[in-house]
N, C-alpha and C positions, 0 to 999 in steps of 0.2 A: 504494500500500500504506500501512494504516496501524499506524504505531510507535508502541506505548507505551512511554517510559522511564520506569522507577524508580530514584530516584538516592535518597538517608535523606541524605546527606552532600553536597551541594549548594554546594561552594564549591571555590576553587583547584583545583588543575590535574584535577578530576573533574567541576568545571562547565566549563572551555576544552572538553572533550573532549566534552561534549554538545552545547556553539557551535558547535564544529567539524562535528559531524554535523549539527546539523540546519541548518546554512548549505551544507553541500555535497549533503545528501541531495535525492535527488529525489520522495521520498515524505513522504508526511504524517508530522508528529511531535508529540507532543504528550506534555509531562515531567510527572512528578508527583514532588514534591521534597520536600524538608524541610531545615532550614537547616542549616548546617556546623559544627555544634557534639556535643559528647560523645559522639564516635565510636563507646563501648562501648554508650548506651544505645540509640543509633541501629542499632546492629548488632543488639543483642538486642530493641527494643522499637516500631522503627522502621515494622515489617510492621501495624502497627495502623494508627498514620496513614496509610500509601502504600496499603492494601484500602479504603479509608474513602473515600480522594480518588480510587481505580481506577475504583471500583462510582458514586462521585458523577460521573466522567468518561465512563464506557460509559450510566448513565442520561440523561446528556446528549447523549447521541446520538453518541460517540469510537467505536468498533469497532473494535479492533486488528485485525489479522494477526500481528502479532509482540509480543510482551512484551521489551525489552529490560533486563535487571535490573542491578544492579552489585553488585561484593562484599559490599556495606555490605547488602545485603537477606537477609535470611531468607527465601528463597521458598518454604520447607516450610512455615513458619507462613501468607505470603499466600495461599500455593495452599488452607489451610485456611479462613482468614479468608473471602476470597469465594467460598468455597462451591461451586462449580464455576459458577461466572458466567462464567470465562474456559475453561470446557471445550472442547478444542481448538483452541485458540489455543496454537502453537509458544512457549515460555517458554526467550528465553538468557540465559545468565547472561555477564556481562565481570568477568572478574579483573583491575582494576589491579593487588590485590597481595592477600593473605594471610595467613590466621591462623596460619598452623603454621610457615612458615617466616619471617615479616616479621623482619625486623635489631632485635634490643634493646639498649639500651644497658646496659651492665653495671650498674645500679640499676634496671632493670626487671625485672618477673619475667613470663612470659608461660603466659596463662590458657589452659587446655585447652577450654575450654567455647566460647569465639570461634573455635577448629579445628573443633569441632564442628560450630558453625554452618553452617561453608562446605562442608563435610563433607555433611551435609544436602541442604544446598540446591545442589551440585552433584552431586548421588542424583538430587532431582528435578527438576531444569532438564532440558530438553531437548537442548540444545548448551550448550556449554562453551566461552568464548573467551578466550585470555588474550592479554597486551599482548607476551609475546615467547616466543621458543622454550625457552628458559633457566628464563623462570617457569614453562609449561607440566611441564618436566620436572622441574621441581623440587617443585611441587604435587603431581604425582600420584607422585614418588619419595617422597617423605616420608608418606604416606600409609601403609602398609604398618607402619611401624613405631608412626606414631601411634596407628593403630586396635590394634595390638597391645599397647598400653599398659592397655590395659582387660582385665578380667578373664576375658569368655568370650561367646560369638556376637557377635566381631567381624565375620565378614563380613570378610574381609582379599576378597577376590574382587572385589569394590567397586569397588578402586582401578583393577584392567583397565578394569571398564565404565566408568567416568570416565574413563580416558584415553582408552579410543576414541570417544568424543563428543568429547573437545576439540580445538579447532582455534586456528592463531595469527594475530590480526588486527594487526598493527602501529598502534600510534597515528597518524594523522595529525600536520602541526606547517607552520604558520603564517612563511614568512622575510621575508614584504614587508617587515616594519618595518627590515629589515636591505640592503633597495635601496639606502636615503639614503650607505650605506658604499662601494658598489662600482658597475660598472653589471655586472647580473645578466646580460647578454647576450653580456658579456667574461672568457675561463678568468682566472682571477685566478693568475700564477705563483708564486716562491719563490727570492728570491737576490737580489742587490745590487740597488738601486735599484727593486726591487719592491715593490709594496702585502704587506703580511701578509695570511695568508687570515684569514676568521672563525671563531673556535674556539668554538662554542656549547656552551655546558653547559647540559641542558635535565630541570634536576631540581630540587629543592627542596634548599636550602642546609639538609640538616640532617642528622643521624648515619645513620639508615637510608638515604638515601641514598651517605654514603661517600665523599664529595669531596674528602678525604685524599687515596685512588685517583687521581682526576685529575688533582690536582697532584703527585703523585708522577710517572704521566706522564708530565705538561709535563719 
């Protein structure tokens, strides 16, 4: 089978997560990316370059089966952009994370118009996949209220049909580098004269993710 990934934001743990698939997958993959920079104009203006490099990848003889998209896409605009080139071709979308609900920091203010977006493009993606069960519910709980923010044919109805296309794929995650510590083949215990386990923290060191939490924890 052949995958096409669209990733607009092409770096840290959103490019692991496509090494990961395509070093494990058994099927063809071939990414069409853009670099890791300006998240918002990559969200809103991103689907110009990713149809431009899609239609340059399918004229080069690439033929999906699957479209694989990531949040960072507007695929109501790509699905515009090429025109129906990818007509019938199954289009998912993966929610690392989200507009309407992502963590701000109390000096941010957060734009209704990037809820939008996802809003959109999880209308018309085909399946819906997000990174956990927690985000799943929480995407399509917050929806109801968001769309209700607007003044009139919301469409509140929306957010059922989106929830029943989503489904939850867990990330993958990588422990070899963490062999050279223990030997993997032995339970590691807990108490006097015992090794400590390894306590992985597998997020990015910064406020949306809430690492305060953790070491409060600890």
């Amino acid at each position: 089978m052949n995958v096409l990934i669209l990733e607009p934001y092409y770096g840290r743990s959103r490019k692991r997560f496509v090494e990961g698939l395509t070093e494990h997958s058994r099927h063809e993959i071939q990414v069409v990316s853009m670099s890791a920079r300006y998240w918002q104009w990559r969200l809103q203006g991103g689907a110009v370059t990713l149809a431009h490099k899609a239609l340059e990848a399918l004229d080069n003889g690439f033929v999906p089966n699957v479209i694989l998209a990531s949040d960072m896409v507007n695929l109501a605009a790509f699905k515009a952009l090429t025109n129906g080139r990818f007509s019938g071709v199954p289009m998912v979308m993966y929610f690392h994370n989200n507009r309407l609900t992502y963590p701000l920091s109390p000096t941010e203010h957060r734009d209704p118009a990037f809820g939008y977006i996802n809003y959109l493009s999880a209308l018309v993606a085909d399946y819906l996949v997000f990174n956990s069960q927690s985000h799943l519910q929480e995407f399509t709980g917050a929806l109801p209220a968001f769309l209700g923010t607007y003044p009139d044919y919301t469409h509140l109805e929306k957010a059922q049909e989106i929830r029943q296309k989503s489904r939850v794929l867990h990330r993958g995650i990588s422990l070899r580098q963490f062999d050279a510590f223990t030997d993997a083949t032995e339970p590691v215990g807990w108490g006097v004269g015992m090794k400590p386990p390894i306590i992985l923290w597998n997020h990015r060191w910064e406020y949306d993710q809430n690492p305060h939490a953790f070491f409060r924890l600890l």
